[in-house]
N, CA, C and O atoms as a MOPAC input file, in Angstrom:
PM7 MOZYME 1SCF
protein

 N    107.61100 1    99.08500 1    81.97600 1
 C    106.87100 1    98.86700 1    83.20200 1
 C    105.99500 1   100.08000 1    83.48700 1
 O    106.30400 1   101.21600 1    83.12900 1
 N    104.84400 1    99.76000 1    84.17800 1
 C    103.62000 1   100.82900 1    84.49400 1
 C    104.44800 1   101.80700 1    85.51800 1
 O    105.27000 1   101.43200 1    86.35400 1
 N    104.06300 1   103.04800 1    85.26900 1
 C    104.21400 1   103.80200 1    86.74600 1
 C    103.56800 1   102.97000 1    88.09500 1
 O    102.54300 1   102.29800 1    88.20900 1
 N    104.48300 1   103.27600 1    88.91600 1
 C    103.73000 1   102.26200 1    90.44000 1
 C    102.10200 1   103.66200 1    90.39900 1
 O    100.90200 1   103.41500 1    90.28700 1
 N    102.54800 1   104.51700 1    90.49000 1
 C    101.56600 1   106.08500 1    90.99400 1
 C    101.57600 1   106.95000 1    89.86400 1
 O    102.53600 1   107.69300 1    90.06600 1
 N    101.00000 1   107.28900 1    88.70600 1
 C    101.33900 1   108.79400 1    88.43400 1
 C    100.90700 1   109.85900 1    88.87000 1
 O    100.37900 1   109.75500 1    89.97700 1
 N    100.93200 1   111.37100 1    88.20600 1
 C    100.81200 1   112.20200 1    88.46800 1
 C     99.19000 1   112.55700 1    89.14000 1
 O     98.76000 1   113.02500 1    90.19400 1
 N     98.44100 1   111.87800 1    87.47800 1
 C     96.93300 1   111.89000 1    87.89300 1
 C     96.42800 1   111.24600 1    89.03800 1
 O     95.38700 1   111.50800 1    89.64100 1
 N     97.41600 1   110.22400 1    89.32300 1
 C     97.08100 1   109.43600 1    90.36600 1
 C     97.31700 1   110.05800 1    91.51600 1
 O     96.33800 1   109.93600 1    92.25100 1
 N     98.03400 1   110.57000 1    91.92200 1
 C     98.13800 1   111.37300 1    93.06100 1
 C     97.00800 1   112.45400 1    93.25500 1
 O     96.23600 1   112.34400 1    94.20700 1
 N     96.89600 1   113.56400 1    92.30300 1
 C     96.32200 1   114.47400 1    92.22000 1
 C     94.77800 1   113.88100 1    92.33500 1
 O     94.11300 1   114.88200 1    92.06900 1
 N     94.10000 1   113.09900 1    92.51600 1
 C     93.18700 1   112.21000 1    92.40600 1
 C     93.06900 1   112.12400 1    93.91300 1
 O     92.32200 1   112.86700 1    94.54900 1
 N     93.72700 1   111.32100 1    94.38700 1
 C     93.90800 1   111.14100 1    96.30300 1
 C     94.04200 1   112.37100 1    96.78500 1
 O     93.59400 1   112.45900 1    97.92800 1
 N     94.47500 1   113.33300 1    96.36600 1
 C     94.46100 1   114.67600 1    97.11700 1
 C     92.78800 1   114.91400 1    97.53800 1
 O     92.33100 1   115.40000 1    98.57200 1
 N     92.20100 1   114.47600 1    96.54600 1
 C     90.80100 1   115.21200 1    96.33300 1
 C     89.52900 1   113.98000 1    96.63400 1
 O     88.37500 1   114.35100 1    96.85100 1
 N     89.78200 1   112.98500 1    96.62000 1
 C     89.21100 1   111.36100 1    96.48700 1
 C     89.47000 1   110.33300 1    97.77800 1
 O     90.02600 1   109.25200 1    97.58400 1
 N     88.97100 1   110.79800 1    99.29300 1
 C     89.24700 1   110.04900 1    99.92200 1
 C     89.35800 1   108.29300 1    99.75800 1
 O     90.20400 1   107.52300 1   100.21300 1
 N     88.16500 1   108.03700 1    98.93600 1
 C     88.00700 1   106.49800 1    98.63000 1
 C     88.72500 1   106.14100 1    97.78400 1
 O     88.98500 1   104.96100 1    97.55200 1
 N     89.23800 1   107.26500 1    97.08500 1
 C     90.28600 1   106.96800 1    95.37200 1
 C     91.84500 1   106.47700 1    96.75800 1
 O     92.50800 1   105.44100 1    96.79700 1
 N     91.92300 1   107.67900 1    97.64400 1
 C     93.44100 1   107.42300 1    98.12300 1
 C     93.40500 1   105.96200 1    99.00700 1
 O     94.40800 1   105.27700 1    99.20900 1
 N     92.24200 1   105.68500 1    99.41400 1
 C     92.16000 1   104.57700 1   100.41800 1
 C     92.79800 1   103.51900 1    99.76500 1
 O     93.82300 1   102.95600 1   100.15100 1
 N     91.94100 1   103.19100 1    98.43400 1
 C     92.34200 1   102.29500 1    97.18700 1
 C     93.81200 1   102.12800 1    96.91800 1
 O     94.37500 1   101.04700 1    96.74300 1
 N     94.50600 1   103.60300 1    96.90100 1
 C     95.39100 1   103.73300 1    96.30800 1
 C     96.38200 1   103.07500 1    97.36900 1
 O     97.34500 1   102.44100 1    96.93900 1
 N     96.18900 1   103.19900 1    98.67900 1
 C     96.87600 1   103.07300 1    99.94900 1
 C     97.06200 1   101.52000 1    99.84100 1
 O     98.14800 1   100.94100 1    99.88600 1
 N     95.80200 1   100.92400 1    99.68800 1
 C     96.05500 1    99.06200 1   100.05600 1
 C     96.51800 1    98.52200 1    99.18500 1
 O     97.20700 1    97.51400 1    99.34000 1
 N     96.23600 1    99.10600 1    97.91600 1
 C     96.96000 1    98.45900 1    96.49400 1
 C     99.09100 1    98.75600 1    96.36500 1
 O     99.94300 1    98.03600 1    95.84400 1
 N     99.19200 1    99.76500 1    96.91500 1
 C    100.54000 1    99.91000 1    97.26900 1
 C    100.92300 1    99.01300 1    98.72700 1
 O    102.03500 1    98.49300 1    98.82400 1
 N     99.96800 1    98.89400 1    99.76500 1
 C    100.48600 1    97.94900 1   100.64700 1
 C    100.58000 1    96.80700 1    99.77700 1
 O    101.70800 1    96.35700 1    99.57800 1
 N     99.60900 1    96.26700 1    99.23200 1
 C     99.79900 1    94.94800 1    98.98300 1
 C    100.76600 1    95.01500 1    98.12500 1
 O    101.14600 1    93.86900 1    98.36600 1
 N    101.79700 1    95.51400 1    97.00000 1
 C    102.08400 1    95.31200 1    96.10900 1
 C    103.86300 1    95.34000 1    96.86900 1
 O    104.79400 1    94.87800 1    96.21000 1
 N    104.05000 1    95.81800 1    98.00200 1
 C    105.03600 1    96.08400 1    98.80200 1
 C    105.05600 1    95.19200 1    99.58500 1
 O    106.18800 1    94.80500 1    99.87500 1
 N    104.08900 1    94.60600 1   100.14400 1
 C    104.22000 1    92.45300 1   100.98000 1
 C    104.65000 1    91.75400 1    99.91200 1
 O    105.21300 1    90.71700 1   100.26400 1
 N    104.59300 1    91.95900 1    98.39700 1
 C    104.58300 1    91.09400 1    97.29100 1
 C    105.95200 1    91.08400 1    97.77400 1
 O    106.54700 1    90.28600 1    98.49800 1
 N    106.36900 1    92.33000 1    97.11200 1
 C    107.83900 1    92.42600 1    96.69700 1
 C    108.81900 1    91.82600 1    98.13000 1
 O    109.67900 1    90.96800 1    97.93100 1
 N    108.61700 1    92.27600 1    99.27800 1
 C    109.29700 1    91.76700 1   100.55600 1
 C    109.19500 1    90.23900 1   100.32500 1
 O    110.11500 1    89.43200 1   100.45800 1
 N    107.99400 1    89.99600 1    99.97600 1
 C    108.03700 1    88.01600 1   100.33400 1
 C    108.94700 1    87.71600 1    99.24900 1
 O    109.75500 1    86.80500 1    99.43000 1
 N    108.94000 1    88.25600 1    98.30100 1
 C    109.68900 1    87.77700 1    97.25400 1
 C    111.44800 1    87.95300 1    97.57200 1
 O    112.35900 1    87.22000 1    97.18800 1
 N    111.50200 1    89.01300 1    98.28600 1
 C    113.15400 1    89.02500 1    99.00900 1
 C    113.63200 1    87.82200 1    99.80300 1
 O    114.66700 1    87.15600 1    99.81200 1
 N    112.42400 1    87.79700 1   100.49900 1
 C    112.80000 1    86.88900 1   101.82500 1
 C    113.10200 1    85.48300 1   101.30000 1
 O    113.96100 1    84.80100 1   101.86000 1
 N    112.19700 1    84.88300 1    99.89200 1
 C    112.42700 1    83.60100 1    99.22800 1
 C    113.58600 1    83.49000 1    98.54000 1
 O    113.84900 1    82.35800 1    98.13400 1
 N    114.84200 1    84.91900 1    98.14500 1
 C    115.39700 1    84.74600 1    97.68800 1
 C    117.22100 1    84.56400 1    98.64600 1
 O    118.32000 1    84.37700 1    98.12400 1
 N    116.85500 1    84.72200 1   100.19300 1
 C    117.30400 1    84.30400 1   101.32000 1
 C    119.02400 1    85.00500 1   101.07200 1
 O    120.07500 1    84.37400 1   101.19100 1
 N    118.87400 1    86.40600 1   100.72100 1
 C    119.81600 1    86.65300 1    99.98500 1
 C    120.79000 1    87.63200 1   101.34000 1
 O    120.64500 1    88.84500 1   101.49300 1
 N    121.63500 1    86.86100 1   102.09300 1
 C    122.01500 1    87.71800 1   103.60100 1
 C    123.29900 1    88.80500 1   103.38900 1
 O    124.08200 1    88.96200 1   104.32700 1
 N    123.41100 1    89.25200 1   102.62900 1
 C    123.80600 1    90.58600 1   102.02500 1
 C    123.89900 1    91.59000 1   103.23400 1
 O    123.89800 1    90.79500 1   104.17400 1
 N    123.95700 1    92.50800 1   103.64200 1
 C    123.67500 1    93.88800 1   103.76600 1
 C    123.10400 1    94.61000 1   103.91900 1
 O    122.65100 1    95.19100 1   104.90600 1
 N    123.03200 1    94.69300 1   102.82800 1
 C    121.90100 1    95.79400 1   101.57200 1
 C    120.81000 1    94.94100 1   101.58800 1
 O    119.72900 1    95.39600 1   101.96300 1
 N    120.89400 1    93.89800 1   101.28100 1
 C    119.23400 1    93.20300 1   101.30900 1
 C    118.75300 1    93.35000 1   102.33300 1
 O    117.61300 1    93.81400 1   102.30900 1
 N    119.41500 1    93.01300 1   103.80000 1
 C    118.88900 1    93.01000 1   104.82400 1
 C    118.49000 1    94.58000 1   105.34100 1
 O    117.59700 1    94.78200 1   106.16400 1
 N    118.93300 1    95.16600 1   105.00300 1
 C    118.83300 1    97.08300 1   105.04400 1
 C    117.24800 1    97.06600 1   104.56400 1
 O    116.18100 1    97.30600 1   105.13000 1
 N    117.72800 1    96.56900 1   102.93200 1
 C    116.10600 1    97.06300 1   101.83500 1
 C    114.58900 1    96.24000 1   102.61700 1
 O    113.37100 1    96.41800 1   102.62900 1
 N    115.81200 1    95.07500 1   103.33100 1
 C    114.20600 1    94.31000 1   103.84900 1
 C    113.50700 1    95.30700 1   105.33400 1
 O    112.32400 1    95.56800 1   105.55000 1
 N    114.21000 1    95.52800 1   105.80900 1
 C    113.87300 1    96.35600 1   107.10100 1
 C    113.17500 1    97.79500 1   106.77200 1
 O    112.26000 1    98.35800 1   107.37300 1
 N    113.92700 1    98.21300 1   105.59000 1
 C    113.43300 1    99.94200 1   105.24000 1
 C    111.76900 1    98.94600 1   104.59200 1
 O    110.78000 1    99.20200 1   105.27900 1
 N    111.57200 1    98.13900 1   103.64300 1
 C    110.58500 1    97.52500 1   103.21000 1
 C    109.29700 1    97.50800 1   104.22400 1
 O    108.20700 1    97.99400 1   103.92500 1
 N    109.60800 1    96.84800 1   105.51600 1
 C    109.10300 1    96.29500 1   106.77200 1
 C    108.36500 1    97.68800 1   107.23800 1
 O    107.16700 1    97.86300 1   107.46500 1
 N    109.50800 1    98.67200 1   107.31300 1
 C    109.05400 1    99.33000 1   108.05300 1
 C    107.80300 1   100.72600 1   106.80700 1
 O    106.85300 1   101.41200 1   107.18500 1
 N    108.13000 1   100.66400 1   106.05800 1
 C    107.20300 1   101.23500 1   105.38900 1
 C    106.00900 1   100.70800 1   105.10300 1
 O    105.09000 1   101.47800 1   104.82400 1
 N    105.82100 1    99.48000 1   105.11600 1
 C    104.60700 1    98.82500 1   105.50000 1
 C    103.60700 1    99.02700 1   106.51800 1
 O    102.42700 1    99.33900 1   106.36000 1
 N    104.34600 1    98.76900 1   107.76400 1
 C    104.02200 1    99.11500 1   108.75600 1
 C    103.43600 1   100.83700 1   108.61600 1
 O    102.31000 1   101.17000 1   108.98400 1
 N    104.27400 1   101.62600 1   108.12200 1
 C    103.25200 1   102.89700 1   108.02500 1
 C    102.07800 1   103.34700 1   106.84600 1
 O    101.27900 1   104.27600 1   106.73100 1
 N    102.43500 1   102.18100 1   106.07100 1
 C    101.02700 1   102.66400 1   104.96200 1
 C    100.06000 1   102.11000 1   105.58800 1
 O     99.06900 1   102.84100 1   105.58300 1
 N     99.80200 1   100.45000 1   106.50800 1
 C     98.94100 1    99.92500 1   107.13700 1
 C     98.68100 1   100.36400 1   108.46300 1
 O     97.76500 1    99.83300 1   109.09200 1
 N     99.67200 1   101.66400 1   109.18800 1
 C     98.98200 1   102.65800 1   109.93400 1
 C     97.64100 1   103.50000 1   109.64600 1
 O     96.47200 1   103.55000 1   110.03000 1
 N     98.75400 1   104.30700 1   108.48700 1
 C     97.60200 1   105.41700 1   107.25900 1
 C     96.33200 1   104.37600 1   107.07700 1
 O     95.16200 1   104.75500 1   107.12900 1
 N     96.50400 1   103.79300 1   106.98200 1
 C     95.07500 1   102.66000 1   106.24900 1
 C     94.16500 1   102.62400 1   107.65200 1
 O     92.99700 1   103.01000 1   107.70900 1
 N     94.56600 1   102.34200 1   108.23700 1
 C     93.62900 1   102.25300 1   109.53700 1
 C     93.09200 1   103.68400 1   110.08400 1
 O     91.96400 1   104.03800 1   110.42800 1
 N     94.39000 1   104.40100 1   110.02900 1
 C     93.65800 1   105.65500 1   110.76300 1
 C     93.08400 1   106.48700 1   109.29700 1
 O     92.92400 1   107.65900 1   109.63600 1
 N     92.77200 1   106.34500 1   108.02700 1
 C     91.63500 1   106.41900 1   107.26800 1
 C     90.66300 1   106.05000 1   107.29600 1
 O     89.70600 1   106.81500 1   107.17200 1
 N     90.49300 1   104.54400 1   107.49200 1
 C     89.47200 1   103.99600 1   107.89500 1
 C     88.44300 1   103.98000 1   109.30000 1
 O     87.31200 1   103.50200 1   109.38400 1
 N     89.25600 1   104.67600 1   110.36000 1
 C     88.65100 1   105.18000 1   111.43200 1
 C     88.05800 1   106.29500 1   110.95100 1
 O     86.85500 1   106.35100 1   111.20800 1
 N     88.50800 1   107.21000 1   110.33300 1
 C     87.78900 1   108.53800 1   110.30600 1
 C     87.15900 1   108.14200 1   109.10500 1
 O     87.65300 1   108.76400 1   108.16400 1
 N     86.40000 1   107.47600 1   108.80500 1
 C     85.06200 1   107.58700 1   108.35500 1
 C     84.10900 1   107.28200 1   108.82700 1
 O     83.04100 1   107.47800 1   108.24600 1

């Protein structure tokens, strides 16, 4: 499997506002994937319900970051 981020990839957004913006929505979206894909698997566990909430809520802050990037330009 691909690295989700590597090294270059980071070091890239340090320096690449439009590189990190990219980098920002392509990890949101790839993190709604994976949640919808929990939620279809209706799995009421625990731990799933834990991973779905920690999931939720990290969303919620990359599509903060995304906005308040997109304001300051």
């Amino acid at each position: 499997m691909r690295e989700l981020v590597s090294e270059q990839d980071l070091a890239r957004a340090r320096s690449d506002a439009a590189f990190r913006q990219q980098l920002l929505a392509g990890n949101l979206e790839r993190l709604l994937e994976a949640l919808k894909q929990m939620r279809k698997t209706h799995d009421p566990s625990p731990e799933s319900v834990r991973q779905l909430h920690e999931g939720v809520e990290l969303a919620v802050k990359l599509a903060g970051r995304l906005q308040v990037t997109a304001q300051s330009r």
